[in-house]
N, C-alpha and C positions, 0 to 999 in steps of 0.2 A: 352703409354709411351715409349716403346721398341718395335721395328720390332723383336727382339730376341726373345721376350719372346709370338710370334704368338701364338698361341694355337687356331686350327680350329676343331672343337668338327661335322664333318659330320653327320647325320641323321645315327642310325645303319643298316647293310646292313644285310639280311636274308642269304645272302649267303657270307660271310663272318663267319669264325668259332669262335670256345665261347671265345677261349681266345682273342683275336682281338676283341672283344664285349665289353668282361671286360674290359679291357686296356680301349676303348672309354670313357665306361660311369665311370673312375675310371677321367677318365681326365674330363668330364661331371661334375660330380658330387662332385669332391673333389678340384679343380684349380680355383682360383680367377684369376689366371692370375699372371703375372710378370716377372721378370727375370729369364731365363733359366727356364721357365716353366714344357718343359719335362722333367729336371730332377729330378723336384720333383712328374713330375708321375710316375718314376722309385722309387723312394719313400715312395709314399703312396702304389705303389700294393705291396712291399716289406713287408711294415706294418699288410696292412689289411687280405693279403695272402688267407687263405682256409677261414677261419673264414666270410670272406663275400661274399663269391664266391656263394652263394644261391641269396642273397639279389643281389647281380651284375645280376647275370642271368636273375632276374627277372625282373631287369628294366629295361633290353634290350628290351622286350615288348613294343615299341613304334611306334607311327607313321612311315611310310614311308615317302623320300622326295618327289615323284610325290603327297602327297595328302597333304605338308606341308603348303599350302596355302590355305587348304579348313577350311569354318568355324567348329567346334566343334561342336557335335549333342548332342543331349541327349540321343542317341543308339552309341555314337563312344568312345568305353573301352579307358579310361586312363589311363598312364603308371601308377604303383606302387610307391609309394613311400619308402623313406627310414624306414626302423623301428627304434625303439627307440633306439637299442641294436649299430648302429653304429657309428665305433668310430670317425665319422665326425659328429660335431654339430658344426654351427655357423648360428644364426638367422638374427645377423644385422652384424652393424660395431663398434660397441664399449662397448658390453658384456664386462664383463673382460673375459680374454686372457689368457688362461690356456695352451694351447699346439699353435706350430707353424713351420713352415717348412721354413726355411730362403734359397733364391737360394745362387748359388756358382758365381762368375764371371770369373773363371779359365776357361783357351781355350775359352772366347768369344772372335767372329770374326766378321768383319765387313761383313756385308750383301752384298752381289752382286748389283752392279746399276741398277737395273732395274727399271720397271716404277711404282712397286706399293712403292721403297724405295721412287723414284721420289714422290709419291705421301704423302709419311707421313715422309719427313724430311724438312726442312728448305735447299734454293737455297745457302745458302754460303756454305753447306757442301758437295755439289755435288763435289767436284772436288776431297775431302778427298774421298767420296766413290769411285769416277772413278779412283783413283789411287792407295785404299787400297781393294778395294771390295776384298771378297774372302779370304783374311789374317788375322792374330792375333790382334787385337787391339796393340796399343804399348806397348812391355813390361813390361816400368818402371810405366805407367797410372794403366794395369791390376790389376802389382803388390801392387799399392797403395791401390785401390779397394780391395782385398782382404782383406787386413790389415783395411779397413775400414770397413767390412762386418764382420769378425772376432770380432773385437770389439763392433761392435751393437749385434752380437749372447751374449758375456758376458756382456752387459750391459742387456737383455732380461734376460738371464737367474739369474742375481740377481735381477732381478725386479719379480722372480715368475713366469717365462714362461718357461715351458719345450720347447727347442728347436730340431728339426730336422734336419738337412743337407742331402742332398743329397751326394753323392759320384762323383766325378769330375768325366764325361765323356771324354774319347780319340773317337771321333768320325769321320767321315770322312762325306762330302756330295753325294750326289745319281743326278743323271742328271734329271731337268728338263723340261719341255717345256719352248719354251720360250713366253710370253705375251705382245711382243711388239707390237702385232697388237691391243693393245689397248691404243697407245699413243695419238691416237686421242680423244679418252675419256678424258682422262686426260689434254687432252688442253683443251676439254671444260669444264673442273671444275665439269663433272659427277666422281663417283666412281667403281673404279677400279675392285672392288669385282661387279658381275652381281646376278643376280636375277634365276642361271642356277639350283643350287641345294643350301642349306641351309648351311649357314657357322657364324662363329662368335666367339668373343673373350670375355673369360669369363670377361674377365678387361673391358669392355664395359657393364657389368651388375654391379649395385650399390643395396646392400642389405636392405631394412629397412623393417624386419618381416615379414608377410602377405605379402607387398609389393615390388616391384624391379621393379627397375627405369632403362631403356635399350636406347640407341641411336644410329641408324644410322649409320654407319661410313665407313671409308676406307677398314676396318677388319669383320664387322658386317651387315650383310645383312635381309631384310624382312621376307626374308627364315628359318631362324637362328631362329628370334626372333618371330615368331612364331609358329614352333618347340619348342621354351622353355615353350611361353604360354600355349600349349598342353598337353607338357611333365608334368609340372607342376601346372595344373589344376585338382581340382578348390581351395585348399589349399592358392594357392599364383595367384597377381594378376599383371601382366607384364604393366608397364604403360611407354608407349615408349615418349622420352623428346628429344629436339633436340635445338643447339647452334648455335649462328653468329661463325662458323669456316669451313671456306672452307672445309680440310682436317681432319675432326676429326679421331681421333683413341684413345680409351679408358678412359675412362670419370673422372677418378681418380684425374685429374688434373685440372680438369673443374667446376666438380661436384661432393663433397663428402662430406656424409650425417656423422657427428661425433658423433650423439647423437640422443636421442629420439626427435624430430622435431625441430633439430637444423643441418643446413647444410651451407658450407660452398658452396659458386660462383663467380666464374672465373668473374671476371668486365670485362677482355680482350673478353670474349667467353659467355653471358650471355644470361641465359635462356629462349626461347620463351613461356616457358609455366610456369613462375616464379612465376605469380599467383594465380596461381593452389595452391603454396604450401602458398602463403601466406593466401589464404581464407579458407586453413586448419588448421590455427593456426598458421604454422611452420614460426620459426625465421632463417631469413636466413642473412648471414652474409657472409659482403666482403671481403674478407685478403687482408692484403697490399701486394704492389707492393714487390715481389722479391728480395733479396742484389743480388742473385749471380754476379759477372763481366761478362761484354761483351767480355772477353778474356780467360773467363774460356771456355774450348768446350765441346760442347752439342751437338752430334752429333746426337744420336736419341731425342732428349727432347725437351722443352720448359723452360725457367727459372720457371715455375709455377710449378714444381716441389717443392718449395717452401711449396704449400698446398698439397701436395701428401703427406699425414700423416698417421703414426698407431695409432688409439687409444686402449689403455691396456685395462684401461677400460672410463665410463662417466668421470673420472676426471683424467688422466693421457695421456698422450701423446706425441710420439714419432717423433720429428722435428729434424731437421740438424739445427745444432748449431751455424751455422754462419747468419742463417734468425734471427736475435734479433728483428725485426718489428714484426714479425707475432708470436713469441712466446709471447712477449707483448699485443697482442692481444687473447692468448688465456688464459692468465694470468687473463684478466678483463674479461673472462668468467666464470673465477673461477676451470679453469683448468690446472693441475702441467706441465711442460715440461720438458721431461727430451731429454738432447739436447745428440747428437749424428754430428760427422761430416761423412757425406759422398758423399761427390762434387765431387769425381773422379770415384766413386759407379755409381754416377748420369750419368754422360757421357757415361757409356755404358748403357744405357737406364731407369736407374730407381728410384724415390725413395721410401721411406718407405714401401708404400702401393703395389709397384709394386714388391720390390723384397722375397715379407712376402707372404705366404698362409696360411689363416685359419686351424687350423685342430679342435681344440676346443674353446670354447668361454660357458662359463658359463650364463645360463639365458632358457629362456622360448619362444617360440613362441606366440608374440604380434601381435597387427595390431596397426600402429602410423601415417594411414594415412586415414582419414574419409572421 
């Protein structure tokens, strides 16, 4: 949904020291992804502090990336899991919604043009980033977005959600390499991200219990995603899904599961493996087409933003207020909408889903997928 909200979670490094371990698997384990992501990992270690600095340690114990491609033995030790005692719990995507970490959109700037922006923005916006790369988003858009995200925080918090904010970051950028020499890839409609060492974006993993559903993408590599199935075995079972979109980057908007075998798919981006879920019972359902205007700018997004939804819990759910098509259709599901506008939120990369992180979610560890 957002280049901003990158979040590349590498394989941990032995010779890397423990608090640089923490930090990883705090971004690992605690980050759905979204807007301004790292600042809600400055967030969560603020929160969790000493008190799980045992339980981090421990789960640095994992795979290496030179053997992140090798099958899983019945002699190869699996990382640790969380214990009961922490204070991150979210099993799927529509428990109800007890605690939550909303980003901030203060000091976002538009990404530099390079070719993996090339690769996860829409061609009419190239010439916005070849002219803004590197700067403030526009003041007065920013300023709207806050005001827009300030107001979904108190609309959460009378609806029962303990909210979290990060603290606005003053940051500066650091010099990269540059990765032009992979424009040739990108002409030919391969992905950007290589097969070199394991990478991935938690926003490209979708939750349902036992289950999680991972794809491919611009952001998300083979690497990555079998590194999680590692990490995460044999509790949970990584079942990788993939879409008609050239450029995919995080699935939120494509494919998001709202309930116990109810999920909602992209008719624009639809799934190769759709029936998969349908011979598992699961009801899958289409949302309409989008209101947003074609003159509204959507500079990292897609109008399908539209289904990039929070659910509170199985019957409440958190939509922009100007989609009246698709709250109407979550209406004949028999579930509430509580409408929220945030279209100028959206332009710097995000809705609902992208700029929320989990931190609690009431409920149990199920399996809702046979």
């Amino acid at each position: 949904i957002t280049a901003a909200a990158c979040l590349r979670a590498p394989v941990p490094n032995q010779n890397q020291n423990q608090n640089q371990n923490q930090s990883a698997m705090l971004r690992v384990r605690c980050l759905r992804g979204g807007s301004r992501g790292a600042e809600a990992a400055h967030l969560i270690g603020a929160m969790v502090g000493r008190a799980v600095s045992g339980w981090v340690s421990r789960a640095v114990r994992s795979t290496s990336s030179s053997a992140a491609a090798l099958p899983l033995t019945a002699d190869e030790p699996v990382t640790e899991h969380t214990p009961e005692d922490c204070p991150v719990c979210a099993h799927n995507e529509w428990d109800p919604l007890e605690e939550v970490i909303v980003g901030r959109a203060e000091n976002a700037c538009v990404p530099p043009f390079t070719v993996e922006v090339k690769a996860n923005t829409y061609e009419k916006y190239w010439p916005f980033y070849q002219q803004f790369g590197g700067q403030t988003f526009p003041k007065d858009h920013v300023k709207k977005a806050v005001s827009e995200i300030e107001e979904m925080c108190n609309i959460l918090q009378h609806e029962g959600v303990t909210v979290r904010r990060p603290e606005p970051i003053d940051w500066s950028d650091y010099p990269i390499r540059t990765v032009e020499d992979r424009h040739k890839l990108a002409a030919q409609g391969k992905f950007v991200t290589t097969e070199y060492e394991p990478c991935f974006d938690a926003a490209d993993f979708i939750r349902a219990g036992t289950d999680i559903f991972v794809q491919r993408s611009q952001v998300t590599n083979f690497m990555g995603i079998e590194w999680m199935r590692r990490h995460l075995a044999p509790t949970y079972k990584i079942h990788i899904i993939s879409f008609k979109d050239p450029n995919p980057m995080h699935i939120d908007a494509t494919f998001n599961i709202i309930g116990p075998g109810l999920v909602l798919s992209n008719p624009d981006r639809p799934c190769r493996q759709i029936e998969m879920f349908k011979k598992a019972g699961w009801t899958v359902v289409t949302p309409p087409a989008p209101l947003i205007p074609d003159n509204h700018p959507l500079w990292m997004s897609s109008k399908w933003l539209s289904m990039n939804v929070l659910m509170l819990d199985e019957k409440r759910v958190m939509v922009d207020a100007n989609e009246t098509n698709i709250q109407k259709m979550f209406e004949s599901l028999g579930i509430q909408t509580i409408r929220v506008s945030i279209r100028h939120a959206n332009s710097l990369g995000g809705g609902f889903h992208c700029w929320t992180t989990d931190v609690r979610r009431r409920g149990t560890l199920q399996s809702y997928f046979l």
